[in-house]
C-alpha positions in Angstrom: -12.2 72.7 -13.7 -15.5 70.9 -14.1 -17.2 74.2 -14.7 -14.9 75.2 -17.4 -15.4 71.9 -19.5 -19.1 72.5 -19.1 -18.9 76.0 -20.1 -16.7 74.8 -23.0 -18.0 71.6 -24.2 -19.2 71.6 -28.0 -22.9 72.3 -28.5 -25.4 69.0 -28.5 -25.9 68.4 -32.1 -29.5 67.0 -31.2 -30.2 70.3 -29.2 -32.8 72.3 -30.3 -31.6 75.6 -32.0 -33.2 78.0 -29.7 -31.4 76.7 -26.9 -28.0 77.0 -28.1 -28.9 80.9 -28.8 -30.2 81.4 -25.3 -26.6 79.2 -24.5 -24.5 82.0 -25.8 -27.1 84.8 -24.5 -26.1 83.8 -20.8 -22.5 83.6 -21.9 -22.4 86.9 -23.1 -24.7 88.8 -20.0 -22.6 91.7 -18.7 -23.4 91.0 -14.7 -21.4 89.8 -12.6 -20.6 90.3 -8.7 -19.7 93.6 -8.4 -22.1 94.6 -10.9 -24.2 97.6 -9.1 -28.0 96.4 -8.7 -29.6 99.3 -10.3 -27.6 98.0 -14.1 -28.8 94.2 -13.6 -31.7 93.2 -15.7 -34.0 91.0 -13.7 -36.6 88.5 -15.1 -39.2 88.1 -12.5 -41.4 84.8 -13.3 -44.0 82.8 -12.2 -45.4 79.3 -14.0 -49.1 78.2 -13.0 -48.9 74.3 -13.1 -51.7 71.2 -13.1 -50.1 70.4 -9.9 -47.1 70.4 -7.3 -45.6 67.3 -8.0 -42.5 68.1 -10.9 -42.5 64.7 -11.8 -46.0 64.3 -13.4 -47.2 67.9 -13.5 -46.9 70.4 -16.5 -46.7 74.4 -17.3 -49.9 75.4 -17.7 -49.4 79.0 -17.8 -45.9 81.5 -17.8 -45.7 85.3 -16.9 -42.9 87.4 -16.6 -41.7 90.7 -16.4 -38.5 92.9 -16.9 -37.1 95.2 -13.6 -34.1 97.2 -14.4 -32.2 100.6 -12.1 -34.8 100.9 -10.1 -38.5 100.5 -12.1 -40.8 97.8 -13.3 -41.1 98.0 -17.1 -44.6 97.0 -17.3 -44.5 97.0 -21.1 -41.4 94.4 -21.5 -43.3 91.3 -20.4 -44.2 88.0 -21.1 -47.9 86.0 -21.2 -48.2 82.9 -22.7 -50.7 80.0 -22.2 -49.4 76.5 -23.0 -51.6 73.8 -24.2 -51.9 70.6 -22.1 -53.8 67.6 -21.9 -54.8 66.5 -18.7 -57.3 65.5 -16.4 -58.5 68.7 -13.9 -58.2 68.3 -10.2 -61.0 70.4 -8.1 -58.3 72.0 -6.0 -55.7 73.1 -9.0 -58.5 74.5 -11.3 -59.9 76.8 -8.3 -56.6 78.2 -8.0 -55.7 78.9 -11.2 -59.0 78.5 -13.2 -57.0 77.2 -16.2 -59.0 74.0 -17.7 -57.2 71.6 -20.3 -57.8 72.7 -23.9 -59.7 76.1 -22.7 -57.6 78.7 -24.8 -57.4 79.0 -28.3 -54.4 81.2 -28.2 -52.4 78.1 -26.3 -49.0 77.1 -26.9 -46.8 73.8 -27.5 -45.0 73.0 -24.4 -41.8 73.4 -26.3 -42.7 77.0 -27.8 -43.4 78.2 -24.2 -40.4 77.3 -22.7 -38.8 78.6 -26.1 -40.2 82.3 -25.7 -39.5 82.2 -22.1 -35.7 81.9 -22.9 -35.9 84.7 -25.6 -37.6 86.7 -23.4 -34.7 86.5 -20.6 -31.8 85.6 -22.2 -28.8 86.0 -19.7 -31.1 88.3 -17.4 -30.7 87.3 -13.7 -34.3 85.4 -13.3 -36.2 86.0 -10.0 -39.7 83.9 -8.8 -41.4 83.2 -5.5 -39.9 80.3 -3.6 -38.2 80.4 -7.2 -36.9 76.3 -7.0 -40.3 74.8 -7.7 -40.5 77.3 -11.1 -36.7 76.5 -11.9 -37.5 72.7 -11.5 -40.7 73.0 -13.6 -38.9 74.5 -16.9 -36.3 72.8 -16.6 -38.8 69.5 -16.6 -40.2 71.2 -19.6 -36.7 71.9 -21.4 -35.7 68.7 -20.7 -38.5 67.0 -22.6 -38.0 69.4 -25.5 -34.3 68.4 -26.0 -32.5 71.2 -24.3 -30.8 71.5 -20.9 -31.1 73.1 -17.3 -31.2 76.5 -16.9 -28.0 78.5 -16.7 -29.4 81.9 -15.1 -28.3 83.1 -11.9 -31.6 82.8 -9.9 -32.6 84.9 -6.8 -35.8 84.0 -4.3 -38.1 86.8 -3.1 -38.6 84.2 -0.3 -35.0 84.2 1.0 -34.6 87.9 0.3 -37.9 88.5 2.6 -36.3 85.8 5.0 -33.1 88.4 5.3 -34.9 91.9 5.6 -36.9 90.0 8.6 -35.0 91.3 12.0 -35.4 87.5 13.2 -36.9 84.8 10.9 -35.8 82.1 13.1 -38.8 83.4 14.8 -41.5 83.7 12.4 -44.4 81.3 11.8 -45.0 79.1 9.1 -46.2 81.2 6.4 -44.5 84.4 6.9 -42.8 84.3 4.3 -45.2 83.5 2.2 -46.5 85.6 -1.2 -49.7 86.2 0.4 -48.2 87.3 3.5 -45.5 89.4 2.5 -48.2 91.7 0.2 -50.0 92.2 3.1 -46.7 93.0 5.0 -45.8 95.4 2.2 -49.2 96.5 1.3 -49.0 95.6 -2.0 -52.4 95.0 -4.0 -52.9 91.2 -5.2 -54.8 92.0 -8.3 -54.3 89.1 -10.3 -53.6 86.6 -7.8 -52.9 82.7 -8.6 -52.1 83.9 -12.5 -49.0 83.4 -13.8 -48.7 87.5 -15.4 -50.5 88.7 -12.2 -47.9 86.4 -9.4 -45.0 88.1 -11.9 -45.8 91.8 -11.2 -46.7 91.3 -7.6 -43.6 89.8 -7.0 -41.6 92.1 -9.5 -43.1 94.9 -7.2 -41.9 93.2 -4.2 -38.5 92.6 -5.5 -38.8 96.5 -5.6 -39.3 97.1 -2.0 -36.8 94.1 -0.8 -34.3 95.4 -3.1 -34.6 99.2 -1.6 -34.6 97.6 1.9 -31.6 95.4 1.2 -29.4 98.4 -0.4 -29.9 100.6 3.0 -28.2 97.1 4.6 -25.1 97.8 2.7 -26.0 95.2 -0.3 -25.0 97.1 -3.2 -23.9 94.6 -5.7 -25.4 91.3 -7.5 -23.0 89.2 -5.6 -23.7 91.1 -2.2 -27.5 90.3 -3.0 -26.9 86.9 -4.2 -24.6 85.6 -0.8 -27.0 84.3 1.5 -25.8 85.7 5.1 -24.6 82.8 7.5 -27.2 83.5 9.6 -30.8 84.2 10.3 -31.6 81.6 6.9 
């Protein structure tokens, strides 16, 4: 019942427009659970940050790209570079190489997270260990006015976790991005940018996705049930 007033409630007058579109965007998405995975529309994201922490740090970059029946549409995607003040940490700038003020091209904070939502409307949104890049824009929408995101969200991680034939068994980092494109040999051109961490993981949801449908998953709410066990 909850849900229903939620779903329901008026619009926040002090909402920012672009959030109320995305609002009726996810409303009006045509998946649900016994949609067949080859007609769901899937965001894959990642967000390059000035840190780990969700509470102080801040999008520094966001990449994503579109994966629909089957194929990565390498020409629907998503780059955008948002402009940040803040003071560079040794370790964050040599994984990213991002430094404060660096790009003219940058965005506001609130126009990032703006296109991201145009970009994937009600799409079913996918990232790598996908919590920490759900938290972070939902930090950032947050701070522009708007609410949490209202996607349904799926984690290469815990897909990788239930192709494994026992992950109860697996050392730390297995599951890992790193890791898993060695596993599944695919090429980490790119690496540690947001655009580049989107196609290696859209190319991964691929193979997990192929893996998972010889298992018998077939639908989005057979993909999106995490199995009892083996997690």
């Amino acid at each position: 019942m909850f849900n229903w007033f939620k779903k329901n409630a008026p619009p926040d007058p002090n909402a920012p427009a672009f959030w109320q579109t995305y609002l009726t965007s996810v409303e009006e998405a045509p998946f649900h659970n016994k949609t067949p995975i080859e007609e769901v529309s899937f965001v894959v994201f990642d967000t390059e940050t000035t840190g780990l922490d969700v509470q102080k740090d801040q999008i520094l970059s966001i990449g994503a790209v579109r994966v629909k029946n089957w194929h990565l549409l390498v020409a629907d995607r998503l780059e955008c570079y948002v402009h940040q003040e803040y003071s560079p940490e040794g370790k964050t700038v040599a994984v990213h190489g991002i430094l404060p003020g660096e790009r003219i091209d940058s965005l506001s904070e609130r126009e990032g997270v703006r296109r991201f939502l145009a970009f994937a409307g009600g799409d079913v949104l996918v990232a790598h260990h996908a919590a920490f890049d759900v938290a972070m824009l939902n930090a950032a929408l947050q701070s522009a006015g708007a609410g949490k995101l209202r996607n349904k969200v799926l984690d290469t991680g815990v897909l990788a976790r239930r192709v494994a034939r026992n992950p109860q068994l697996s050392r730390p980092g297995t599951f890992g991005l790193d890791h898993l494109c060695d596993q599944y040999r695919i090429p980490q051109s790119d690496r540690h940018t947001a655009p580049g961490d989107a196609y290696i993981t859209a190319l991964l949801l691929l193979k997990l996705l192929y893996r998972l449908k010889k298992r018998g998953v077939h639908t989005l709410g057979a993909l999106l049930t995490r199995p009892r066990t083996g997690l």
